[in-house]
C-alpha positions in Angstrom: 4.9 -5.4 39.0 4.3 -1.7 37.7 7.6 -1.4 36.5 7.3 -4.9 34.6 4.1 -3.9 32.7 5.3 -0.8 32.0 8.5 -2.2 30.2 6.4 -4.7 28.2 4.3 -1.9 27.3 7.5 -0.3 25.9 8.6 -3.3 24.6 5.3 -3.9 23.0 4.9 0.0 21.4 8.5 -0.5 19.5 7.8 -3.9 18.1 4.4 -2.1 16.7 6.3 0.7 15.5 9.1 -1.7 13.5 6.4 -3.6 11.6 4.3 -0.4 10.8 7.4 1.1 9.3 8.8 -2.3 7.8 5.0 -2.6 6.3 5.4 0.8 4.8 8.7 0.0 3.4 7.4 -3.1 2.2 4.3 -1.5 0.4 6.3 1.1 -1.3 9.4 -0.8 -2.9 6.8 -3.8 -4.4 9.1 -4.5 -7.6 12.0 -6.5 -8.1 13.3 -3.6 -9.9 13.3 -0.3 -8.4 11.5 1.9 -10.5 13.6 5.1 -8.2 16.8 3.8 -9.5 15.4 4.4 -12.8 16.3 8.3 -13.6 13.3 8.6 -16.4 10.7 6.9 -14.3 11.9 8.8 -10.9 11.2 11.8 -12.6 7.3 11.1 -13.2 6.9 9.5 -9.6 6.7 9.6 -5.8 6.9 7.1 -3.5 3.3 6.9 -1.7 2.3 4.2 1.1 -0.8 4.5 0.4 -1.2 4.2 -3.2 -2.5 0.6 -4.2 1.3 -0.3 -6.1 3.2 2.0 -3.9 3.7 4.4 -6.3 1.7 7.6 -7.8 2.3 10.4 -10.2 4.5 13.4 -8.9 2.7 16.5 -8.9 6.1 17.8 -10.8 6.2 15.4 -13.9 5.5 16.7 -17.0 4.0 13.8 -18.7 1.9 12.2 -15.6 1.3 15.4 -13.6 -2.3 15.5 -15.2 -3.6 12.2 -13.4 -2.4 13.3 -9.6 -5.4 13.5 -8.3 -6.9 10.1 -9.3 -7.2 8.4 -6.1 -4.4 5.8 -6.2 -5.3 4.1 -3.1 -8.8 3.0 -4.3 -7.9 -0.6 -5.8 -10.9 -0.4 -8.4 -9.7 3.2 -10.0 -6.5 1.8 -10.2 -7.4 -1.9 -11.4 -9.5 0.4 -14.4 -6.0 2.5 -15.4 -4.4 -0.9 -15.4 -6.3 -2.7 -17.7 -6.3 0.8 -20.0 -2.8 0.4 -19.5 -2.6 -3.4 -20.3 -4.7 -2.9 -23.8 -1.8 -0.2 -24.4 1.1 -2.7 -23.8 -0.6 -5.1 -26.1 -1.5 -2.5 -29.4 2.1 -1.3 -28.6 3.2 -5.0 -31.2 1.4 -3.6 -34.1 4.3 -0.9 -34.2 6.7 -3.6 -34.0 5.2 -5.3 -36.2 5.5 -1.9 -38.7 8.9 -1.6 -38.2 10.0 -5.4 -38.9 7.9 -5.2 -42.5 9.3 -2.0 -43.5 12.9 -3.1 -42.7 11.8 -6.4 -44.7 10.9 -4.0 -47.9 14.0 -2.1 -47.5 12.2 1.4 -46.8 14.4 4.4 -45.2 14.4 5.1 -41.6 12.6 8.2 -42.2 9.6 6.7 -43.6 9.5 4.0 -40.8 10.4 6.9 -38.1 6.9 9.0 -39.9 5.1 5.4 -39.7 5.5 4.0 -36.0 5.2 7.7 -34.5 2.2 8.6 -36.0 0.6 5.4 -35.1 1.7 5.3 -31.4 0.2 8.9 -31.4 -3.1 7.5 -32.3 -2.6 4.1 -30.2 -2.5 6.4 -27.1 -5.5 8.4 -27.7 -7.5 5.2 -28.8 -6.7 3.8 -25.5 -8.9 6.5 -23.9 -11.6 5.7 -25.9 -14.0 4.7 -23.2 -13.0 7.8 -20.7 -13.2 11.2 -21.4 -11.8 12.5 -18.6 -8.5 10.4 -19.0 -8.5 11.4 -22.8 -9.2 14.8 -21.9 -6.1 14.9 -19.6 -3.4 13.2 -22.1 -4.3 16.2 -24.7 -3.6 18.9 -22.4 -0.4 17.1 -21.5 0.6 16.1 -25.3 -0.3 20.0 -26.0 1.6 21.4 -23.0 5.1 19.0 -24.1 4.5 18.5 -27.4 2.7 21.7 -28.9 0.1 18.9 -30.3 -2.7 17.5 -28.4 -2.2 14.9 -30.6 1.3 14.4 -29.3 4.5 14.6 -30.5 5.0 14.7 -34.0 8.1 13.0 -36.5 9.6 15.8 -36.8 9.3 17.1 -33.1 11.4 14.1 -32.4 13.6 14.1 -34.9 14.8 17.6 -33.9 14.9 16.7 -30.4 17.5 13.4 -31.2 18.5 14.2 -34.4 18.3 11.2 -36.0 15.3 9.0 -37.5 16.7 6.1 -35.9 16.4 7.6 -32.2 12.7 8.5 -33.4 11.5 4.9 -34.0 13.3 3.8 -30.7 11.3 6.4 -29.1 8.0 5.4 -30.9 8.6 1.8 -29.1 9.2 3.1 -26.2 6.7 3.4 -23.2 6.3 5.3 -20.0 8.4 3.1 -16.8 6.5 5.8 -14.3 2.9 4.7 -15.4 3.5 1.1 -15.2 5.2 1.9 -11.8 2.0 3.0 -10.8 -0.2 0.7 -12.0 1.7 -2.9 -11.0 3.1 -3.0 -14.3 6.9 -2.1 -14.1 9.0 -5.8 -13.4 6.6 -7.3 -16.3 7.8 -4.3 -18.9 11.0 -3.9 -17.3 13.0 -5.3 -20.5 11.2 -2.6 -22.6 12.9 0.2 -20.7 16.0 -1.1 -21.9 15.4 0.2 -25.5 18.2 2.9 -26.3 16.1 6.4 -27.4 19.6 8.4 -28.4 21.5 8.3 -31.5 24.8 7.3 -29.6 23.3 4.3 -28.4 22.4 3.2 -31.6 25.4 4.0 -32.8 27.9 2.4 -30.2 25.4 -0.7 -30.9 26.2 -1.2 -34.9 29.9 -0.3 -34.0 29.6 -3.6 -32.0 27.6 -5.4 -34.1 29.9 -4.5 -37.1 33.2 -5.7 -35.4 33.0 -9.5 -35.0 36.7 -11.3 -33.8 38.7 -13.6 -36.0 37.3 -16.4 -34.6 33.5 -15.3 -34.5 33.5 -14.8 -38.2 35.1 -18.2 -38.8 32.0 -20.0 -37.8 28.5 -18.9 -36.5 27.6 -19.5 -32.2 24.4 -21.0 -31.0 22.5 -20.0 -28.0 20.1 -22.3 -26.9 17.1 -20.4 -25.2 16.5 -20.9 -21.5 13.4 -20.1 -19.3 12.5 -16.1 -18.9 14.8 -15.2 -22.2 14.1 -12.3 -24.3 15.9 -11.1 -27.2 16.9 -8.3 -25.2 18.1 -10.5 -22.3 20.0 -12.5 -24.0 21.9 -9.5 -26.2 22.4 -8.2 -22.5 23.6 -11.7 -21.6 25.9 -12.7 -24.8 26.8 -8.8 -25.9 26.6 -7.0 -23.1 24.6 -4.6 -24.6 20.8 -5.3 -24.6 20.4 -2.7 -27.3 21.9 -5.5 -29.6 18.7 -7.3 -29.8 18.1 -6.1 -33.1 22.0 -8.2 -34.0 20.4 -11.2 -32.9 16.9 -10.7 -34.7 18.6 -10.1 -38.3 21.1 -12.6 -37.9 18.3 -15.3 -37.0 15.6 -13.6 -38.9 15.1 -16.6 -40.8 13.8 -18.6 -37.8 12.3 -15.5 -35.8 9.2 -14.2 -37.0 7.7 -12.2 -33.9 10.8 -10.6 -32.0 8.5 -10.9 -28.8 7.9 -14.2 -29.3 10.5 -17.0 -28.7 10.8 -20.9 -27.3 12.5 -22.3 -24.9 14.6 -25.0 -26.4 15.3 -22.9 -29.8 18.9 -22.4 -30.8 19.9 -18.8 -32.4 22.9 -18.0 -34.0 24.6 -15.0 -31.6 27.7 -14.1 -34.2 
């Protein structure tokens, strides 16, 4: 009878021990995209059980190494640098907004580049507006990368990529690591997508540019599903989800709001 307890006891201890560790596993891969397999957000963040989201910034990143020792597992902090984060996402489509009237009055690249970087610059900081601490911590970070507490300015960026274009890519940008931490990763997911280097944007108007015989001949329609972006559907129909900006001009006359289309609606894809 000993011997028959003592085995269930066993028994008992290792089932424990599988749904502690399948429970941990669990907490730290929430997303259905793995911010880890994701090189730029990897680099800003650590798996940690404990952390509301299962994620936290790494005491080696650069950009998020200033906000370490908030206390990630306390569900209110974090809830706070969510909705912070949230009111970012959102002022983040007046840039878009800059860019598409700009394009619309024909103005260069440059001046669009100086436009949506300086007001993402000010965007970030205004976002701190009700903590001082937090606003504190992103100048001594913009200061320590950039050389601007500020942050980074036109032509900081422009020397980094070397071309205006890759600087408005990066002015639309946004940080996967902090929404990793903060709950926020699968619902911005597509915005990580955005090319940042001048090859990309290159490789895309080389594609763009080269229609077949039979796609200039007459224009395609793609009727919008459920869950479709413009980015989704570039990724879908071009292979190359940098190619949302293809399908925006060519249906610019029915697309007002890039963000914003209907299931149902028909755009022409060539």
């Amino acid at each position: 009878m000993n011997k028959i307890r003592k085995l269930t006891a066993a028994w008992l201890a290792s089932v424990l021990f599988i749904m502690q560790a399948s429970m941990t596993v669990f907490a730290a891969q929430p997303y259905e995209h793995d911010p880890m397999a994701n090189p730029k957000a990897a680099q800003d963040i650590v798996v940690n059980p404990n952390a509301v989201y299962g994620y936290s910034p790494s005491p080696d990143s650069k950009r998020l190494r200033e906000f370490v020792d908030y206390n990630w597992s306390d569900p209110a902090v974090v809830n706070e640098m969510r909705a912070q984060r949230e009111a970012y996402h959102e002022s983040m489509q007046e840039l878009y907004a800059i860019v598409i009237k700009m394009r619309a009055e024909g103005k260069p690249a440059s001046d669009i580049a100086w436009a949506v970087s300086t007001r993402r610059n000010e965007i970030r900081l205004e976002a701190y507006k009700d903590d001082p601490e937090g606003l504190a911590k992103v100048k001594k970070s913009n200061l320590e990368n950039y050389g601007n507490e500020n942050g980074g300015t036109p032509g900081f960026f422009y020397d980094k990529y070397g071309s205006w274009e890759a600087v408005i890519e990066k002015a639309l940008s946004t940080n996967a690591g902090a929404d990793a931490c903060l709950g926020l990763y699968d619902k911005y997911y597509d915005t990580y997508l955005l090319p940042v280097t001048q090859t990309a944007m290159q490789n895309s108007t080389q594609q763009s540019n080269s229609p077949t015989p039979a796609e200039a001949a007459a224009d395609t329609v793609y009727t919008v599903i459920s869950g479709d972006t413009l980015i989704r559907i570039a990724e879908k129909v071009y292979g190359n989800a940098a190619d949302w900006r293809v399908l925006y001009d060519l249906n610019a006359g029915s697309i007002r709001d890039p963000n914003r289309i209907f299931v149902g609606q028909e755009l022409k894809i060539r």
